[in-house]
C-alpha positions as CSV (number, residue, x, y, z in Angstrom):
1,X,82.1,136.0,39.4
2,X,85.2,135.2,40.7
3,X,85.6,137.0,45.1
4,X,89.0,134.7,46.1
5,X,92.0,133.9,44.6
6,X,91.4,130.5,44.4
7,X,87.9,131.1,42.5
8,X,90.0,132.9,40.1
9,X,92.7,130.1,39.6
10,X,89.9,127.5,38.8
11,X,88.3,129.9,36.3
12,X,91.7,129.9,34.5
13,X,92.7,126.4,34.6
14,X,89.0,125.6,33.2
15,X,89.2,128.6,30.8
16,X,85.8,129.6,31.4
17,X,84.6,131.9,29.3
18,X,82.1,133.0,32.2
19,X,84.7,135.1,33.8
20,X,85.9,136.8,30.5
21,X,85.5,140.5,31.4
22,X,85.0,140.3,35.2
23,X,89.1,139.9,35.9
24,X,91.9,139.6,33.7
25,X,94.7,137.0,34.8
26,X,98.7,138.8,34.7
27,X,101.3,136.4,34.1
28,X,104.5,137.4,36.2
29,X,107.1,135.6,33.8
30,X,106.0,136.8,30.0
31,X,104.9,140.3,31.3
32,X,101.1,139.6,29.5
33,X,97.8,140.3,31.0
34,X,95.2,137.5,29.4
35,X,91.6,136.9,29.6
36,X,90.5,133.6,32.0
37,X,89.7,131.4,28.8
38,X,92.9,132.8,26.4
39,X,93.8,129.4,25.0
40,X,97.2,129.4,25.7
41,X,99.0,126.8,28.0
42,X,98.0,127.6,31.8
43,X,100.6,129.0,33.4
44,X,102.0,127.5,36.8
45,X,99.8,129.1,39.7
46,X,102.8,130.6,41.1
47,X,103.2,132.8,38.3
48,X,100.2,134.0,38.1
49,X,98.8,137.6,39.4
50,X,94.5,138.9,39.6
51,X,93.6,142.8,38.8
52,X,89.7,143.3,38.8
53,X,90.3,145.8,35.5
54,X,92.5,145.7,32.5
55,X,93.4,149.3,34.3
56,X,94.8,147.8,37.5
57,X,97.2,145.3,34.5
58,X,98.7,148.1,32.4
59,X,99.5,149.9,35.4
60,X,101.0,147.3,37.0
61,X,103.4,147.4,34.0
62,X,101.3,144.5,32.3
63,X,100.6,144.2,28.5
64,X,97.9,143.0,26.5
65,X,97.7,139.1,25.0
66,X,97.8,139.9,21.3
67,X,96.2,136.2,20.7
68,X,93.2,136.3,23.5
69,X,92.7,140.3,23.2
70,X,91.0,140.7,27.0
71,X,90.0,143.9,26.3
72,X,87.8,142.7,23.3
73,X,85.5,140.9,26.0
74,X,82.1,141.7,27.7
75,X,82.2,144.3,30.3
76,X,82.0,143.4,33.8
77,X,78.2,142.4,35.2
78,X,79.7,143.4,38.4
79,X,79.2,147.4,37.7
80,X,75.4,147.0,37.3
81,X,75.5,144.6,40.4
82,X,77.3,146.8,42.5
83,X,75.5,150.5,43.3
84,X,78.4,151.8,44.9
85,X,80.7,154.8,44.1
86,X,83.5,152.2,42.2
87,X,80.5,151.1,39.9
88,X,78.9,154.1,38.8
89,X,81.8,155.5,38.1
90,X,83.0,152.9,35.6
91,X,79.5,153.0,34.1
92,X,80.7,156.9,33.8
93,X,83.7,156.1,32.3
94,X,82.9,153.8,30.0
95,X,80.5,156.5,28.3
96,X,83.7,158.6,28.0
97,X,82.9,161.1,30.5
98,X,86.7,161.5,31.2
99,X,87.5,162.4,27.2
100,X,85.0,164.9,27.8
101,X,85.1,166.5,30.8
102,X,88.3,165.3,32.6
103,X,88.3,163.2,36.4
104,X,86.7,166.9,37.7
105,X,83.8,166.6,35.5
106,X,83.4,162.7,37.1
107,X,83.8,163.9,40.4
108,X,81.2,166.5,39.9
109,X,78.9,163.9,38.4
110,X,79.6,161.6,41.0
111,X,79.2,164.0,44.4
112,X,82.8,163.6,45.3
113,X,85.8,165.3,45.4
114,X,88.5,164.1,42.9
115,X,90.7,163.1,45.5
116,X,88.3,160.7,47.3
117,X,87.4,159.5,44.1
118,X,90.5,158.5,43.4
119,X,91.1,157.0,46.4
120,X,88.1,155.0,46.3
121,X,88.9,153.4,42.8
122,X,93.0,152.9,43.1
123,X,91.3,150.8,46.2
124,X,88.6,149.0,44.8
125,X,89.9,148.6,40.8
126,X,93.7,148.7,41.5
127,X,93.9,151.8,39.5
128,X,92.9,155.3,39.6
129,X,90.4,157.3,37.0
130,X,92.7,158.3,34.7
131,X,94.3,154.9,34.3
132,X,91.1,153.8,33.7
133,X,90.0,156.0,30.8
134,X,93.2,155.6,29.3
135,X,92.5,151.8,29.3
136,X,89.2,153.0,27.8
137,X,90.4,154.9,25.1
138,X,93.2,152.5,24.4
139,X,89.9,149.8,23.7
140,X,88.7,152.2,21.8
141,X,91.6,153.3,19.1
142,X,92.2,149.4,18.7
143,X,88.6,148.9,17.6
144,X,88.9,152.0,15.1
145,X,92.4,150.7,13.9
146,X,90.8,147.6,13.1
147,X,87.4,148.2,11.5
148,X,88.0,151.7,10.1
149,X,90.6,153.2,7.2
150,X,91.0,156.2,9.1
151,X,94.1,158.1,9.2
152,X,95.7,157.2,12.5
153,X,96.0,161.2,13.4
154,X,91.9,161.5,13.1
155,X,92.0,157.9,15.0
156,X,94.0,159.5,17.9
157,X,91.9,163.0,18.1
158,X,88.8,160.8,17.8
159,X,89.6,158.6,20.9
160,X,90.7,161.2,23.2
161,X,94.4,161.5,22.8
162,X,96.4,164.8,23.1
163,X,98.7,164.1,20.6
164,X,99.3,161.3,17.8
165,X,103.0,160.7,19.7
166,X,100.6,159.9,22.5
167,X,98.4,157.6,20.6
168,X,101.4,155.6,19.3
169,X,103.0,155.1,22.9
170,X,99.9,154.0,24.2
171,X,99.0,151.4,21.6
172,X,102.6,150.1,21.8
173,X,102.7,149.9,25.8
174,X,99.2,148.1,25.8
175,X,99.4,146.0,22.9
176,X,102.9,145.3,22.6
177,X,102.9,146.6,18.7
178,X,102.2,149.2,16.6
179,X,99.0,150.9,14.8
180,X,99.9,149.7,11.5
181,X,100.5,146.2,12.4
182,X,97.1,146.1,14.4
183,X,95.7,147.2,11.0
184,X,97.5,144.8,9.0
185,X,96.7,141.6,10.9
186,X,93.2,143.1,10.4
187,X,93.4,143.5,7.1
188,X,94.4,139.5,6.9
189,X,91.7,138.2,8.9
190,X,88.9,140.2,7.7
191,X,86.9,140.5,4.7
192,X,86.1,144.3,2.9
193,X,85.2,146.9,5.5
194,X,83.1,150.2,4.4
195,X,85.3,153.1,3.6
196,X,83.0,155.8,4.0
197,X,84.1,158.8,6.3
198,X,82.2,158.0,10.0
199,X,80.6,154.6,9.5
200,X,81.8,151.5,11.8
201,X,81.1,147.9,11.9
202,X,82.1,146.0,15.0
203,X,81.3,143.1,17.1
204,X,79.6,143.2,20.5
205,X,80.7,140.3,22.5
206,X,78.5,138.8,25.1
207,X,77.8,136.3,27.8
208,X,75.7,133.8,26.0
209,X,73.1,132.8,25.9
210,X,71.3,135.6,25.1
211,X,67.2,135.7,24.2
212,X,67.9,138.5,21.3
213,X,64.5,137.4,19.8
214,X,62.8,138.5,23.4
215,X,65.1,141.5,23.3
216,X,64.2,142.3,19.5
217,X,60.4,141.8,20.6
218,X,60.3,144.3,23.1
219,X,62.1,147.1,21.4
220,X,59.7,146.3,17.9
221,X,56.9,147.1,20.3
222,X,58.0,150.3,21.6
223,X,60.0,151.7,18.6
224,X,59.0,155.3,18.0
225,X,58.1,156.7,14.6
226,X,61.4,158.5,13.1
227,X,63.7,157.7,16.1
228,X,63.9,153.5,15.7
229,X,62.6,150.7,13.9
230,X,62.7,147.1,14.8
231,X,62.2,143.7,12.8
232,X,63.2,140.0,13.9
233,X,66.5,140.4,12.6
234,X,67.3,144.3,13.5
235,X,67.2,147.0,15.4
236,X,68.2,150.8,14.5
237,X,67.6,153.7,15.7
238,X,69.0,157.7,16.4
239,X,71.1,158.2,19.1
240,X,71.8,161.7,20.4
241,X,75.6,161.6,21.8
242,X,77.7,163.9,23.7
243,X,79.3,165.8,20.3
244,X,76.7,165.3,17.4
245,X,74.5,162.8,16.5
246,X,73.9,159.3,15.4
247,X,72.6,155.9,13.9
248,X,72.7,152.3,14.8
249,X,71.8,148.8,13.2
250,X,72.4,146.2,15.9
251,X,71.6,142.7,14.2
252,X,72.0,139.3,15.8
253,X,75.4,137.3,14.5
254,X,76.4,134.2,15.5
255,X,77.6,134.2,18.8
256,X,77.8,138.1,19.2
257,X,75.5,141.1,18.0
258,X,77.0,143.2,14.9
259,X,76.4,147.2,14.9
260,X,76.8,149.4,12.4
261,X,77.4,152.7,13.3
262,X,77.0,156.5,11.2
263,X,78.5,158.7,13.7
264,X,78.9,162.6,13.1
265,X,81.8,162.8,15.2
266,X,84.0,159.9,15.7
267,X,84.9,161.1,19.3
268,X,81.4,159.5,20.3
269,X,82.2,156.1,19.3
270,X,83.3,154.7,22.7
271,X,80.2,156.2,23.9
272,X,77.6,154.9,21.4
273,X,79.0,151.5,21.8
274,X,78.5,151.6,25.7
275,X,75.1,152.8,25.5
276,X,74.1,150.4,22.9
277,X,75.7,147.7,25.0
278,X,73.6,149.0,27.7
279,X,70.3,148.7,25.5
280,X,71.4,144.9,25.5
281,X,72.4,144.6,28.4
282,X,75.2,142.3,27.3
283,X,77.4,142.8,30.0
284,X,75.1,140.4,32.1
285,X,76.0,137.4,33.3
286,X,73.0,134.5,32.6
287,X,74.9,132.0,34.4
288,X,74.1,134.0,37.6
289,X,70.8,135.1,37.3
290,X,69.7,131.2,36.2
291,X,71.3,129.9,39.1
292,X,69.8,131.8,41.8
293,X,65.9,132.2,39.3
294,X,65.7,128.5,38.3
295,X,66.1,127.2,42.0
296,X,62.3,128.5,42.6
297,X,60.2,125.8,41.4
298,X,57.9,128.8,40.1
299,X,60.3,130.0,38.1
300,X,61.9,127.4,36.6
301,X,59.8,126.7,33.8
302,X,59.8,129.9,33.1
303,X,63.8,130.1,33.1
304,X,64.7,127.2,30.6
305,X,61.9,128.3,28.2
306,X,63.8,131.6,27.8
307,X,67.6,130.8,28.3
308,X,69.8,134.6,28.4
309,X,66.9,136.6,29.1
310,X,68.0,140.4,29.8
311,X,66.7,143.8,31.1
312,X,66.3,146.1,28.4
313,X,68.4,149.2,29.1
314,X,68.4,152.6,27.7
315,X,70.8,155.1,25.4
316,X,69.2,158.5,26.8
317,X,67.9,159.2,30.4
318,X,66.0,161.9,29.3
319,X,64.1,159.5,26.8
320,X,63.9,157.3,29.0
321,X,62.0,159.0,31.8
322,X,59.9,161.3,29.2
323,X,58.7,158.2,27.8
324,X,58.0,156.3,31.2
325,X,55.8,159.1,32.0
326,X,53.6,159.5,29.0
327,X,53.1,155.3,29.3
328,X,51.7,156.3,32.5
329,X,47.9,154.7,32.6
330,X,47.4,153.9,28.8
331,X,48.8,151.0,27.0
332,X,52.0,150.7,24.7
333,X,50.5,151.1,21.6
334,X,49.2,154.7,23.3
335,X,52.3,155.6,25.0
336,X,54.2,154.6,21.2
337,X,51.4,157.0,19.8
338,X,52.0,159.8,21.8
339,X,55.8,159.8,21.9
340,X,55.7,159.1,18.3
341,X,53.5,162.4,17.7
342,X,55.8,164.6,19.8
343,X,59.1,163.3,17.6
344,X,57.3,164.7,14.9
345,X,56.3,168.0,16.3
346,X,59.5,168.9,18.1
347,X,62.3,166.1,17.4
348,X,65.4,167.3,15.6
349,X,65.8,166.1,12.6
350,X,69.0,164.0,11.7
351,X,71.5,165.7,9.1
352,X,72.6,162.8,7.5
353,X,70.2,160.2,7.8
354,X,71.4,156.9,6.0
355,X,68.9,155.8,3.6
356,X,70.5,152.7,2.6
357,X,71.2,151.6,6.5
358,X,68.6,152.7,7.7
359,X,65.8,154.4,6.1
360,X,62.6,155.3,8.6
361,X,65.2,156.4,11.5
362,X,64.9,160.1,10.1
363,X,64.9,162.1,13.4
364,X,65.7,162.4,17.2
365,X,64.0,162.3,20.4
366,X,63.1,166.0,21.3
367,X,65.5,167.6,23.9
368,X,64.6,168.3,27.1
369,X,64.7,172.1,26.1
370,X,62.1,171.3,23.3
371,X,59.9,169.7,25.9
372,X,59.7,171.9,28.4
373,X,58.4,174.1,26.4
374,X,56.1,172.7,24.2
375,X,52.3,173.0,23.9
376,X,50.0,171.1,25.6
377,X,48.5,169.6,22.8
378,X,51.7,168.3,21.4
379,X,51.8,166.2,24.6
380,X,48.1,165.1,25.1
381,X,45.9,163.3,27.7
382,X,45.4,164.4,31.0
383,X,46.9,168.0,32.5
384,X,48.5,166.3,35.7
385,X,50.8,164.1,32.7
386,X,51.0,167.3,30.7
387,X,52.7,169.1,33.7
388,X,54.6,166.0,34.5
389,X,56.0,165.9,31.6
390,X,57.1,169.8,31.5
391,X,58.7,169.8,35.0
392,X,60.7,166.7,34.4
393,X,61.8,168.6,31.1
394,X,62.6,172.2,32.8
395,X,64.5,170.5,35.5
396,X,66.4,168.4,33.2
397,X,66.9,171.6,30.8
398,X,68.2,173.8,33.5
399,X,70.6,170.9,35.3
400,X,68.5,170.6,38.5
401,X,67.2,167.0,37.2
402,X,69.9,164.9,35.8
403,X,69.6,161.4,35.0
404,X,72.8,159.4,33.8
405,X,74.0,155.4,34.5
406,X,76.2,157.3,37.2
407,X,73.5,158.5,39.7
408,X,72.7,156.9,43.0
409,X,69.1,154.6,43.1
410,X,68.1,155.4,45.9
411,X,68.6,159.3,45.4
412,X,67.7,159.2,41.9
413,X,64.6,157.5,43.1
414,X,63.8,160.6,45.5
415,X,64.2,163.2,43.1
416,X,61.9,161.7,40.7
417,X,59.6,161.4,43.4
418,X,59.5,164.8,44.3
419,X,57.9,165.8,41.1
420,X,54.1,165.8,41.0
421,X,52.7,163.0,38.8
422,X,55.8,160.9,39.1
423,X,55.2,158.3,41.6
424,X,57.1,154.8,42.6
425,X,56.6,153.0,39.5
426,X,58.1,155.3,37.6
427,X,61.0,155.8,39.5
428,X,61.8,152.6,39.6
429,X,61.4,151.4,36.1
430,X,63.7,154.3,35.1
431,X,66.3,152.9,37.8
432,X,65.8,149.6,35.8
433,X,66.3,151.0,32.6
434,X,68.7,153.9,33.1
435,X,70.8,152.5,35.7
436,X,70.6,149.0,35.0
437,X,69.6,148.9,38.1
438,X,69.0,144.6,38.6
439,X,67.0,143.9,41.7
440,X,64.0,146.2,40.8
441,X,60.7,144.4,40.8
442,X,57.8,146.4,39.9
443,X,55.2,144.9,42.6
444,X,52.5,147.3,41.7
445,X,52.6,146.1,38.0
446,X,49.3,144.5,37.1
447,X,50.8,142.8,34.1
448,X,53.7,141.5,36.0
449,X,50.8,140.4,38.9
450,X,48.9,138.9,36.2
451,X,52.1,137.1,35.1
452,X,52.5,135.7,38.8
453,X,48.8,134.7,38.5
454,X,50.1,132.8,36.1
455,X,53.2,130.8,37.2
456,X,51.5,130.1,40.6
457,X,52.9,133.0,42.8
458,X,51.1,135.1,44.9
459,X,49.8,138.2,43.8
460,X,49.0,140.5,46.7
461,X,51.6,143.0,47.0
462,X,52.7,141.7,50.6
463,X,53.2,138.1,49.4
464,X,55.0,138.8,46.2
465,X,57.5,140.9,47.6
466,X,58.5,137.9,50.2
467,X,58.5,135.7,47.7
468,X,60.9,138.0,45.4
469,X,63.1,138.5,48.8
470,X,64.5,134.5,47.3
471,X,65.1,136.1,43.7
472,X,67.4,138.9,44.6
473,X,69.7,140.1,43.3
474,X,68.1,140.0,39.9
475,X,64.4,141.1,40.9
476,X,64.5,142.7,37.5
477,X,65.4,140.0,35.4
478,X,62.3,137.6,37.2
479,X,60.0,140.6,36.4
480,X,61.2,140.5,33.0
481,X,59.9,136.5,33.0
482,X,56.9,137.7,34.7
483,X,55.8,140.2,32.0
484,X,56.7,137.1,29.3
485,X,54.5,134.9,31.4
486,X,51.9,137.5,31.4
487,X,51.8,137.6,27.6
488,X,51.6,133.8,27.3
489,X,48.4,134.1,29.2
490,X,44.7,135.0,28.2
491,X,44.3,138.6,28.9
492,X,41.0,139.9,30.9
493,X,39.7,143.1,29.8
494,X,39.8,146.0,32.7
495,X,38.5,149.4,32.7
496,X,41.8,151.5,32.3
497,X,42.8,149.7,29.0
498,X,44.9,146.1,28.2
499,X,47.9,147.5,30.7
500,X,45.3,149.5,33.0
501,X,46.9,150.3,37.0
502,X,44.6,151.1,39.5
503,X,46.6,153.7,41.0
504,X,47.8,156.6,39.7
505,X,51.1,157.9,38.3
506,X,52.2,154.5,36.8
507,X,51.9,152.5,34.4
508,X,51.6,148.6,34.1
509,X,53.8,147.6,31.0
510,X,57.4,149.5,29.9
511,X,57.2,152.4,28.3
């Protein structure tokens, strides 16, 4: 990722795809903000002008390349990477919190005031929240211009603008045309799109290479009953958005991921895409994380076996930590079981399911209000996980609890912490999977120890953790080769189960 000025001009004069999505390159003379690999001629160095967002360029009074489209690019890795307050909030942003609830709501979700918010991000991003979401929901209207037959007034309500005057201005000052050209150059370059009211198709664009059969694997394994279902060539599943509900088909496509999207309110598409993205985590950049994990001899077997490896993410926090909870001390089969079981009981049925997309995702995950509530049996196992599981739900319920890609690790960490039968391995893997959190390594793991075992590492806790001090910062993406080495190798039987701990309050496999 490109820190200097001179970093950035070599990226552009090499076109290096690598960069697409990390900076976008202004050109002084034409008034035209590109991606670092657009394909047209390299302009003189003297001409040329860095802004760490597409933001920072429209402010500036920059347009959009129609031919290289830099907004139509992977996100930064850098917002994952960095923890601080400029990060989280784009995570934020990105999952329209803005649309929704306005730069006070981010603040609020944040822990800042508005005005050191803004301050912070016109410093670090070269533009300030609003400029930001507007770049956001400009993305956002071009993809439904493009892939939808939606009136442009339902286009404009749907993305977040006031007004469909305000739609049209922005679309012309970004893009440099109009809505109905967007859609007719579309039109030409496309084959026929579905029609039906509320379902998309787009592409997600990534930094290859990318190890979607690992990726596919993983979720197959832990897809719930109702909520998802996985195969080698798809994933879908329910997703419970901001202003209704949902359904996804991510498939593997060439050089990108395709997703189909059934959403009940269009308003949640920029959303739905960034937490799906998030699932993926195809805003990483492999280049990085081989670099510094193939320079361990240990590792670097490991690392060229599986090329693009990624962290699996998450589309709900409260799934997410609900479910990290009942894998706690039983297997993934079990923890599948048991969340499957309490889908069925107290899940919420989807309105609209799509037989023909697909058929067996029927439901969604209960709601925290569900769960906080429910019976004991519904849950199962032992009371300290029964009551674990209620707490985390009442305090999520009532707002004391919230988990969200915008919280802080290290506090997020604490608070989960604080609740009895939550203990370190828990809190972490949710700051993996929530937060995207990548220099997370799960020490106390016995499957990721076994996978060590494995590649010649040492196991003891003490050892491991010096040894992982040379793998930061992408501790979670070498766990993630740790738990494939750990499959690869003969299993021993132990007396907690296949993915036993001997310690309570966490669990040695995802849940």
């Amino acid at each position: 990722m490109p820190v200097t000025t001179e970093q950035a001009h070599r990226a552009v004069a090499a076109r290096d795809t690598r960069f697409d999505g990390c900076f976008v390159t202004a050109v002084r003379t034409t008034g035209i903000y590109c991606r670092p690999s657009c394909p047209a001629r390299t302009p003189k160095p003297a001409n040329l002008e860095f802004f760490p967002t597409t933001a920072a360029a429209q402010s500036a009074g920059y347009r959009a390349c129609r031919r290289c489209l830099p907004d139509a690019v992977p996100g930064s890795p850098e917002w994952d990477l960095r923890a601080d307050l400029a990060g989280r909030a784009m995570r934020l942003i990105n999952d329209g919190l803005v649309e929704r609830a306005g730069v006070v709501g981010l603040a609020a979700a944040l822990g800042y005031s508005t005005r050191h918010l803004t301050r912070v991000l016109t410093t670090e991003l070269g533009a300030g929240p609003l400029a930001l979401a507007r770049a956001h929901r400009a993305h956002s209207a071009r993809t439904l211009i493009e892939t939808s037959e939606l009136a442009f007034t339902d286009i404009a309500f749907a993305t977040g603008f006031a007004s469909l005057r305000q739609f049209n201005a922005t679309v012309r000052e970004v893009f440099a045309t109009t809505p109905t050209v967007l859609r007719d150059q579309a039109r030409r370059g496309a084959g026929p799109r579905e029609a039906a009211a509320g379902t998309i198709r787009l592409r997600l664009p990534l930094r290859p290479p990318l190890d979607v059969e690992g990726l596919l694997d993983f979720l197959a394994n832990r897809a719930v009953a109702g909520v998802e279902e996985a195969g080698p060539e798809h994933y879908s599943r329910a997703l419970r958005l901001p202003h209704g509900a949902g359904v996804v088909t991510v498939r593997p496509e060439g050089d990108h991921l395709s997703a189909t999207l059934r959403l009940t309110d269009l308003r949640d598409l920029g959303s739905a895409v960034a937490r799906i993205r998030r699932l993926f985590d195809l805003d990483a950049d492999p280049a990085a994380v081989t670099e510094v994990l193939g320079s361990d001899p240990a590792l670097a077997t490991a690392v060229a076996r599986t090329p693009g490896i990624r962290v699996p993410g998450s589309v709900d926090g409260t799934e997410a930590v609900i479910r990290a909870v009942l894998g706690q001390q039983v297997s993934v089969p079990a923890a599948r079981t048991t969340a499957g079981r309490l889908t069925a009981a107290l899940g919420d049925p989807l309105a609209r399911p799509d037989n023909r997309m697909s058929p067996a995702v029927t439901t969604l995950f209960p709601s925290a209000e569900a769960l906080a509530t429910t019976e004991a049996a519904h849950i199962g196992g032992p009371r300290r996980r029964v009551e674990a599981v209620r707490s985390v739900a009442a305090a999520l319920a009532d707002g004391s609890l919230e988990i969200h890609p915008g919280r802080d690790e290290r506090e997020l960490r604490r608070e989960l912490e604080s609740f009895p039968g939550i203990g370190p391995w828990t809190a972490r893997y949710v700051s993996m999977r929530v937060l995207g959190a990548p220099d997370v390594l799960l020490t106390d793991d016995l499957a990721l120890r076994r996978g060590a075992a494995a590649l010649g590492i040492p196991t003891a806790r003490a050892p491991l953790r010096a040894r992982a001090a040379r793998w930061s910062p992408w501790c979670s993406y070498a766990g993630m080769h740790l738990w494939r080495a750990a499959a690869r190798s003969p299993r021993k039987r132990t007396r907690h189960s296949l993915h036993g701990r001997e310690h309570n309050h966490h669990s040695t496999r995802e849940s």
